[in-house]
N, C-alpha and C positions, 0 to 999 in steps of 0.2 A: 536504494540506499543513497544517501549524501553525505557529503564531507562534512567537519565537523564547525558549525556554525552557531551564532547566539543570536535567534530572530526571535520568531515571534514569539516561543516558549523559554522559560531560564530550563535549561538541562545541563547534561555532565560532558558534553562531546570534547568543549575545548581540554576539559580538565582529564578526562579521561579516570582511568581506574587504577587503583597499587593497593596490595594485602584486601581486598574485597569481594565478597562474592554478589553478582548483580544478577537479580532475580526476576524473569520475565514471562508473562501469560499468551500464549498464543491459541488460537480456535482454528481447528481443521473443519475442513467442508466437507472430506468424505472419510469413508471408513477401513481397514483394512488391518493389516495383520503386523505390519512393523511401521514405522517409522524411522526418517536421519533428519537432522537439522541441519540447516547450510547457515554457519559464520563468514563474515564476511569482513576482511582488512583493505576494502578496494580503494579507501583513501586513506589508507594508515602512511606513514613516510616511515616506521621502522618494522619488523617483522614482531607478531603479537602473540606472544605468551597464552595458552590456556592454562593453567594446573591443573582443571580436571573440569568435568561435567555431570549435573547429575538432570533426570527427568522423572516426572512423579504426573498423576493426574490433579487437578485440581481444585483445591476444595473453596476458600473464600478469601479474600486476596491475597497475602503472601502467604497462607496457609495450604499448603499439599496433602491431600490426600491420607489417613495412615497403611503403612504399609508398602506404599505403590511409588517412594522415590527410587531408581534404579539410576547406575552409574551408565553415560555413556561412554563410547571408545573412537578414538582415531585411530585405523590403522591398526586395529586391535592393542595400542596404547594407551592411556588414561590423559595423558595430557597430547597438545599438540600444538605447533608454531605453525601459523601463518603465517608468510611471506608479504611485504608490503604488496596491495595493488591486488591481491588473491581471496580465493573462495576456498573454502573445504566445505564436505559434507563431511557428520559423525558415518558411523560403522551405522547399518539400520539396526534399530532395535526393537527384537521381537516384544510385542504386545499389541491385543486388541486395540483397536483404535475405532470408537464409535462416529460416526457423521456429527456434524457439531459439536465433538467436544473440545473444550479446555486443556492444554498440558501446557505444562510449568515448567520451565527452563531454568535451571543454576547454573553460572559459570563461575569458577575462583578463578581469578586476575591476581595472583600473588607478586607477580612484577611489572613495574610503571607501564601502564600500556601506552603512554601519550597519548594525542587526540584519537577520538576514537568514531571510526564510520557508524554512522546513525542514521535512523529514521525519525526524522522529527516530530510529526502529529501521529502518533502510535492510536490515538484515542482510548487507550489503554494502559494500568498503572503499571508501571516498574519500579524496581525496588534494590536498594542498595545493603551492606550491612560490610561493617568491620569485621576480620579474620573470615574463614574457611569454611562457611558455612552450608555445603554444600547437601548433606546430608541432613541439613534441620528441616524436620516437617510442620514445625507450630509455625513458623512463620515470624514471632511474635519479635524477632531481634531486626525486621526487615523496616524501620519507620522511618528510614529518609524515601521520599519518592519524585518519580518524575512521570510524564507523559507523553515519553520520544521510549525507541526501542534499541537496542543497541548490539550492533553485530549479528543480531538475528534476522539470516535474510531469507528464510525459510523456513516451513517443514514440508518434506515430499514423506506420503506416508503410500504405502505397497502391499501387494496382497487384494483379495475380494476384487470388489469394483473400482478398485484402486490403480488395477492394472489396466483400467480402458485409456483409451487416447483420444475423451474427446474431452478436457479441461477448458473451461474458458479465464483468459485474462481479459482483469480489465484494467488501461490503461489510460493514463489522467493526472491530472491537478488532484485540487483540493475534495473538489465535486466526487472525485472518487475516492480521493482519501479518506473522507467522513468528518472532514473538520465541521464544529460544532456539535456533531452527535453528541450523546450521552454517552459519557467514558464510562469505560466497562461492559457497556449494554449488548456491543455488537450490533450496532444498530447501521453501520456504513452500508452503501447500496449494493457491496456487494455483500454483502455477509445476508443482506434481505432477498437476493437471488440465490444464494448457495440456500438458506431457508424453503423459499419457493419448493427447490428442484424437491428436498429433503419432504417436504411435505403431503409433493407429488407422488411420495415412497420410490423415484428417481435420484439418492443423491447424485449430486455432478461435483468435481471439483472446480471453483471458482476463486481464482488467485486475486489479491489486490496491488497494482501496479499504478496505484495513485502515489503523488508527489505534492502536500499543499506549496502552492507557489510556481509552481515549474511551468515554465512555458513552451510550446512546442519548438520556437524556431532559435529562442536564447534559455544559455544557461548563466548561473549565477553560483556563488559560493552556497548561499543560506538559500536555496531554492533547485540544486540539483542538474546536473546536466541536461540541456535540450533534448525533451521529444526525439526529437529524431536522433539526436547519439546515442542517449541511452537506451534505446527501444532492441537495437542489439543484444548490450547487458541483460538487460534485462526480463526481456519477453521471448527473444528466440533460444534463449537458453534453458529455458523452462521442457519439462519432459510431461509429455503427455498431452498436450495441449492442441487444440482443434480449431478453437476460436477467437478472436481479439478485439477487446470493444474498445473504440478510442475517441474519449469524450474530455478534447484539448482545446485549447487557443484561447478562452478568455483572458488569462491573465497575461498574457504576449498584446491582446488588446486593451484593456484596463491601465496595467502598468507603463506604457509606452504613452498614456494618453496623460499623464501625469504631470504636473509645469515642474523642471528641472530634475527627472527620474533619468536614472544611471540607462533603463532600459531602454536601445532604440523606436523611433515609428517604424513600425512594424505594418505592413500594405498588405491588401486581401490578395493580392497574386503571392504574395511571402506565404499568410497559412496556407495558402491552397497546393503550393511548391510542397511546403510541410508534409500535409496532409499527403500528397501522391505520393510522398517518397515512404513514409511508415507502409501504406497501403502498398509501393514495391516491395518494401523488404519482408513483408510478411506473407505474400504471394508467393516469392521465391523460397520460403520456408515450409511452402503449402500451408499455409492458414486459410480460413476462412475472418475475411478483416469486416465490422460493422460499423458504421459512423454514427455518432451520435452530433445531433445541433445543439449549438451552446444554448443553457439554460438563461432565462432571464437575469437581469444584475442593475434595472433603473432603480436608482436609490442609494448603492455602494457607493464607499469609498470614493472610489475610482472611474466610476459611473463618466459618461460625458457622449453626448449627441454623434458627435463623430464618431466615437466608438460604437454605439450601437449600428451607425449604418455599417461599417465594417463586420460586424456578427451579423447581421442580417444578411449580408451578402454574402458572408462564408457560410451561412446557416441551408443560405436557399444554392447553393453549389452541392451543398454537402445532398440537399434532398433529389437536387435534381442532374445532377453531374454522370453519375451510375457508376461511379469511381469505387464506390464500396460495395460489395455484395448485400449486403441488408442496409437499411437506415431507420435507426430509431431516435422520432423526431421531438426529445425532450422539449423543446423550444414551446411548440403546443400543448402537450401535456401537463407542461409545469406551469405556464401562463394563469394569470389572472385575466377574465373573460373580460371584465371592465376596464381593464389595461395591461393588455399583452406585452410590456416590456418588462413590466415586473412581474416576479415570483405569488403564486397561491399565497394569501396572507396566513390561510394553514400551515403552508411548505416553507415561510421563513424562519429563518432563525434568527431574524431581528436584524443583521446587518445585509438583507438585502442581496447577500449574493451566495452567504452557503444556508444550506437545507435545515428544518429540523428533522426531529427523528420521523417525524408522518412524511414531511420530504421525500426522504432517503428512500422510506416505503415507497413512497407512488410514484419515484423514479423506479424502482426494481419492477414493479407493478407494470407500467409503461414496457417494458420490455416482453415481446413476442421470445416466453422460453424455446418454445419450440424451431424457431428461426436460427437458434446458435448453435 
């Protein structure tokens, strides 16, 4: 989650929400008997109103399901206050829950919530609408949209193989976030791993703990707390979870390398400090931690000589340091064979430094399932 920021997408964060209900699509990776959603007010500055919630499966975009929207509960309540700076989970709620499905999130926001904690590149639509809407299944009132998520910073779903403990996060920038994907598609690298496993007639649960913009060793208002602060928040508070892929640092290199960027220079002893310390604190968690080598990026924005050697030298630590218990070595796999600094002219997405959807693919692809 991040504070509420106006970068690279126009959304609603600064403005927040009053009398509306805002309508959101989430996809689970595995399957089981109930489900809770976890909200989230971690950078709200006053405490945040729900009036109610409801949860339906979903049919095609603001459109739910007929039949199947059910009210959720806090606390066996209908509504519920979050506290500034706080998480809650709903009550679980009993229903089948298929591996890769869709369900559909309504919250009524009937009083000013102010800025509001967001995920900014959701790559998925969300949807607003005037008065109480919580119980409409056509969808058809829902036509203002965005592509950030809001306050939704979960679903843990329980029950079946819901109940094992080996989950994998994965932890990252934009590369994990799926910026560029095709919105709606599910097409982000992890959503092509949680597929994998699902294919294998293995579901696994595979969380995405991508941030576009975030850099491992600084944080920023429109880019999310560092790496290593949030990795706390974030990952070791996750239930269930076994393993942690952590595929960070480009943009700590790229943005730093920028003439007149707010972002410090940033040194390969600094990612490498980074990098040990997530890899400590997820040790101490008992995880199993995997390091991925930054993807190619000649061509970007932000692209520049020095910066490549600093990926290359954090790339070749990362492979040969033994600091991670696995390493998967995107660096090669993403590569262009006639020039290994840039990306597969397949796997671009035109600007050179995020994926397209066959990207995303043969990034998930690249990874040894059976190693996590």
């Amino acid at each position: 989650m991040q504070p509420p920021s106006l970068t690279l997408f126009p959304n609603w964060s600064r403005e927040g929400f009053k009398q509306q209900s805002l309508r959101q699509v989430v996809r689970v990776s595995i399957g089981g008997t109930a489900a809770r959603f976890k909200l989230s007010n971690r950078y709200g500055k006053t405490p945040l109103r729900v009036a109610g919630a409801t949860v339906g499966r979903t049919a095609k975009g603001a459109a739910v399901r007929k039949g199947t929207s059910r009210a959720l509960t806090f606390g066996e309540e209908k509504a519920v206050t979050i506290p500034a700076g706080a998480d809650v989970f709903s009550d679980a709620l009993r229903m089948r829950v298929k591996p890769l499905e869709s369900l559909t999130l309504t919250l009524y926001l009937a009083e000013p919530t102010g800025p509001a904690t967001y995920h900014m590149s959701a790559s998925a639509t969300s949807y607003r609408a005037a008065g109480d809407l919580r119980s409409d299944e056509s969808g058809e009132a829902f036509t203002d949209t965005s592509v950030s998520w809001y306050y939704v910073a979960g679903v843990e779903v329980r029950g079946g193989p819901a109940g094992r403990r080996d989950g994998v996060v994965t932890f990252g920038d934009s590369i994990t976030d799926g910026l560029a994907s095709t919105v709606d598609a599910d097409n982000r690298y992890p959503d092509e791993l949680a597929e994998r496993y699902a294919r294998e007639g293995r579901p696994r649960s595979v969380l995405n703990h991508g941030i576009s913009g975030n850099m491992i060793t600084f944080g920023t208002v429109g880019t999310g707390e560092s790496g290593v602060d949030r990795f706390k928040k974030d990952v070791l508070t996750e239930a269930g979870v076994s393993t942690v892929v952590v595929l960070e640092g480009v943009n700590d290199v790229g943005l730093s390398e920028i003439p007149g960027s707010q972002v410090p220079d940033v040194s390969v002893e600094q990612l490498i400090a980074a990098h040990r310390d997530i890899v400590r604190q997820a040790r101490a968690k008992g995880l199993k931690v995997v390091g991925a080598t930054l993807t190619p990026f000649r061509g970007a924005m932000y692209f520049s000589e020095r910066g490549e050697v600093k990926r290359d030298a954090l790339n070749e630590w990362i492979r040969t340091s033994g600091a991670y218990d696995r390493v998967v070595d995107l660096d090669r796999a993403l590569a262009d064979p006639a020039d290994p600094d840039r990306l597969v002219p397949a796997y671009d997405s035109g600007d050179h430094l995020h994926l397209s959807d066959a990207g995303y693919r043969a990034l998930a692809e690249a990874i040894d399932v059976d190693s996590l």
